[in-house]
C-alpha positions, 0 to 999 in steps of 0.5 A, a space after each residue: 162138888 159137880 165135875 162137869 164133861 165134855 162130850 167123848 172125843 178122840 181122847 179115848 182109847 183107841 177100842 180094838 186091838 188089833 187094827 187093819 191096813 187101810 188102802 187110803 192116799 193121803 198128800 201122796 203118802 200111803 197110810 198104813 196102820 201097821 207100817 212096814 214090818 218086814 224091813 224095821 222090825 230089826 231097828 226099833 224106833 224110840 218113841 218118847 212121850 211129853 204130857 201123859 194125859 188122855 191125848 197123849 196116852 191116845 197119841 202113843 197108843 196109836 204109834 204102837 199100833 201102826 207098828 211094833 217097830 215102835 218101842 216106847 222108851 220114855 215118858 214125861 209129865 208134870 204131875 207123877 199120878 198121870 205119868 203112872 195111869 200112862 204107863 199103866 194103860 200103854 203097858 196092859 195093853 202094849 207089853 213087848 212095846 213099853 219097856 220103861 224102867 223107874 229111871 226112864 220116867 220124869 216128872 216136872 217142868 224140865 222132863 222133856 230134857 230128860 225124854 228128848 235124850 232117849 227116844 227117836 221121836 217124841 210125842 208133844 202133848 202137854 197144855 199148848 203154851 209149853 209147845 214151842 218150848 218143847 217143839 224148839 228142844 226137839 228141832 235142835 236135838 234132831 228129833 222127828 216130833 209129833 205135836 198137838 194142836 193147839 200149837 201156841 196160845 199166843 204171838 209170841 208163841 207163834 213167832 218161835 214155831 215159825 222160826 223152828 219151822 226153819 230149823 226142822 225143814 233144813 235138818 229134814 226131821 217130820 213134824 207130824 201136827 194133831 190136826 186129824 180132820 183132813 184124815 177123814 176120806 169122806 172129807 177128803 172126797 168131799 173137798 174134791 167134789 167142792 173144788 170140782 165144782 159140785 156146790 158151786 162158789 163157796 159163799 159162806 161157812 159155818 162152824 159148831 162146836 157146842 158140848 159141855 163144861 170141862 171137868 173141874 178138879 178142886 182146889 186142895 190145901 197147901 196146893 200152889 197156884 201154879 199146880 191148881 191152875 195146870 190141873 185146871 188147864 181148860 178154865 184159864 186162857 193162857 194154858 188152854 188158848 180159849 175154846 177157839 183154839 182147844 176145840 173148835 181148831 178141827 173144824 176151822 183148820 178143816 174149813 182153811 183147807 177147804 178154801 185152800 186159805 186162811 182168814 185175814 180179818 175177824 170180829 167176834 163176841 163172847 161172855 160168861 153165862 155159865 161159868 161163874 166163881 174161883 172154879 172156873 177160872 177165866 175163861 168165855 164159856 161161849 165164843 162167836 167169831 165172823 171171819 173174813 177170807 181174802 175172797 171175801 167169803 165169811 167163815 161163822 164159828 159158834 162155840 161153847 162149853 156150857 152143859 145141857 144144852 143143844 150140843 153140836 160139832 159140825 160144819 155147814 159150807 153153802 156154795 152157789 149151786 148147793 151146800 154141804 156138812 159134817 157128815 159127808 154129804 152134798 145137796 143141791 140148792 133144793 136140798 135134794 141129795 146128791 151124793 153121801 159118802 160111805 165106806 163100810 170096809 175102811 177100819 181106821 179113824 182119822 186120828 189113827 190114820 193121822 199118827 200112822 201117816 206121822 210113824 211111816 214117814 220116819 220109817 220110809 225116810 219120807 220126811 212130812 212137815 205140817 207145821 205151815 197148816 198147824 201154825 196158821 190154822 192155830 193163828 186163825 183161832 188166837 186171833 179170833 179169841 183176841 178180837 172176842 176178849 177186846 170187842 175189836 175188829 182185827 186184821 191178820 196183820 194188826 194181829 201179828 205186830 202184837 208183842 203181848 205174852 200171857 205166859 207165866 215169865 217162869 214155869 215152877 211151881 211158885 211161880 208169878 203167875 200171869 192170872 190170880 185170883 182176888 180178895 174174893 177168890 174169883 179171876 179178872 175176867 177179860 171186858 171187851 172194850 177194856 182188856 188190850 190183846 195187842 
């Protein structure tokens, strides 16, 4: 069977060894990829790790790269084969920082129990539904936590970040969010030169997010729904939150920081043209979603995972007196160029940068928190896919007043699950105009 891609992403690893101190400011917080050696190597710092995957692996790769002090002392995940290619990888290429006996690796629904009594720190990168749960463990154990976006797939879900946020504020722990646009210098610069006026008033926004079909892992004999479906994670909406949230949150979070603002109103619309039987699930493979800022100015998303076809992540913002993109550019209202960023000495990725940022705060005892942006940017995109899978216009507080969880009421392996397949194998598909959100 075909196992359909999505475009490379910051999911890889990072590909050099050895990485170089950067002079960048961001929020005031110098970013420095090897930390500050000299006063912590003699303390480590105990990083534990939560869902094993690409990102995961990726986020732990980039703690031990900011510095040594960062030793890797747990990890946990669901499925034992990706807790092993885990620690296989961050052993080769990390040997003095990953000391991880049999005993210090867990694996099931309850790991991050086990991971949480270890380590320092702990790194959030399991399927979003099981954040706020992870997040809510952490906060009361008094660990500095760095979390991946999206960072709920639901009200609900919301509702108990914001009421941890609470929590982690008054302990003064850092929670370091995935969110690693705003790490870009080019857009850094680039919003600068915006709120100077370079592009005049912003009058719209368009977002992309076009790449192909997640890979599908087939189902096996005896293997139970619940197992098929976290193997599967991308092709159901409650474990991925819809492409909105799982991808196109870079894009939309970078656009909310832009306008120092977040939309109060969305319509949109979105189907199945691609996807089609038991494999892939039920999620859209296409998503259009029209927002609307308190300022009136309208944010345009388009996304979609469907293969061969026209494949762009970007951004388009036009102002009143010239417009600017994705790649760090501003023109005027005739398309002359008026300025490009280029910075050939800068050796770090925003991705890394963003960790980095994370791991030094802990160090220097300068406490960060990035929850309120995390939270409302990933806000942003549930109820976009809210108002997608319902045909209907939404308000950010008709929205809020919704009770509805699409989480499983238990996280094991029989569980009653919240989407299962017919007679015929397939999935309830969601129906604007019939399925409620709300």
């Amino acid at each position: 069977m075909k196992k359909h891609r999505t475009a490379k992403s910051r999911r890889d690893f990072v590909k050099t060894g050895v990485i170089l101190a950067s002079g960048s400011l961001f929020g005031g917080v110098p970013i420095n990829a090897f930390g500050n050696i000299e006063s912590n190597e003699k303390t480590a710092l105990k990083v534990g790790l939560v869902g094993c995957g690409g990102r995961g692996t990726g986020a732990a790769y980039e703690a031990m790269s900011t510095t040594s002090t960062v030793k890797l002392v747990a990890l946990g995940d669901v499925f034992e084969d990706r807790l092993i290619s885990a620690y296989q990888n961050l052993k080769n290429n990390f040997p003095d920082q990953v000391d991880i006996p049999n005993t210090q690796r867990f694996v099931g629904f309850d790991a991050y129990k086990q991971v949480l009594e270890l380590c320092d720190v702990v790194i959030l990168a399991t399927p979003p539904p099981f954040r706020p749960i992870h997040l809510e463990a952490a906060v009361e154990a008094g660990k500095h936590a760095f979390v991946e976006k999206p960072l709920f797939v639901d009200i609900p879900g919301y509702l108990k970040i914001r009421e941890t946020n609470k929590v982690a504020k008054q302990k003064n722990l850092s929670i370091g969010v995935g969110l690693q646009l705003r790490y870009e210098s080019g857009y850094q610069e680039m919003k600068q030169r915006i709120d100077n006026g370079e592009i005049g008033d912003i009058t719209s926004m368009d977002v992309y997010y076009n790449v192909g079909a997640p890979v599908i892992f087939p189902r096996q004999p005896e293997q139970s729904e619940m197992n098929y479906q976290l193997r599967n994670w991308r092709y159901f909406t409650w474990l991925w939150g819809g492409q909105l949230a799982g991808q196109a949150i870079h894009q939309i979070d970078l656009m909310n920081w832009i306008m120092d603002d977040y939309p109060t109103s969305v319509n949109g619309l979105g189907g199945r043209q691609a996807f089609s039987g038991p494999n892939q699930g039920n999620t859209y493979d296409h998503h259009y979603a029209e927002y609307e800022y308190p300022n009136k100015v309208k944010l345009h998303v388009q996304c979609r995972n469907i293969d061969n076809n026209w494949n762009k992540s970007g951004f388009h913002i036009r102002g009143t007196k010239g417009y600017a993109d994705d790649k760090s550019q501003i023109f005027d209202a005739t398309g002359k160029l008026l300025w490009r960023f280029r910075d050939k000495e800068e050796a770090l990725g925003s991705s890394q940068k963003c960790q980095s940022n994370f791991i030094n705060s802990i160090l220097e005892n300068k406490p960060i928190n990035q929850l309120e942006y995390g939270t409302k940017s990933t806000l942003t995109t549930i109820m976009g896919r809210m108002s997608i899978h319902s045909g209907q216009r939404y308000t950010i507080d008709q929205v809020l007043a919704s009770k509805r969880s699409i989480l499983p009421k238990e996280f094991t392996w029989d569980a009653k699950m919240p989407d299962m397949p017919g007679e015929d194998g397939n999935y309830s598909i969601p129906i604007p105009g019939r399925t409620e959100v709300i």
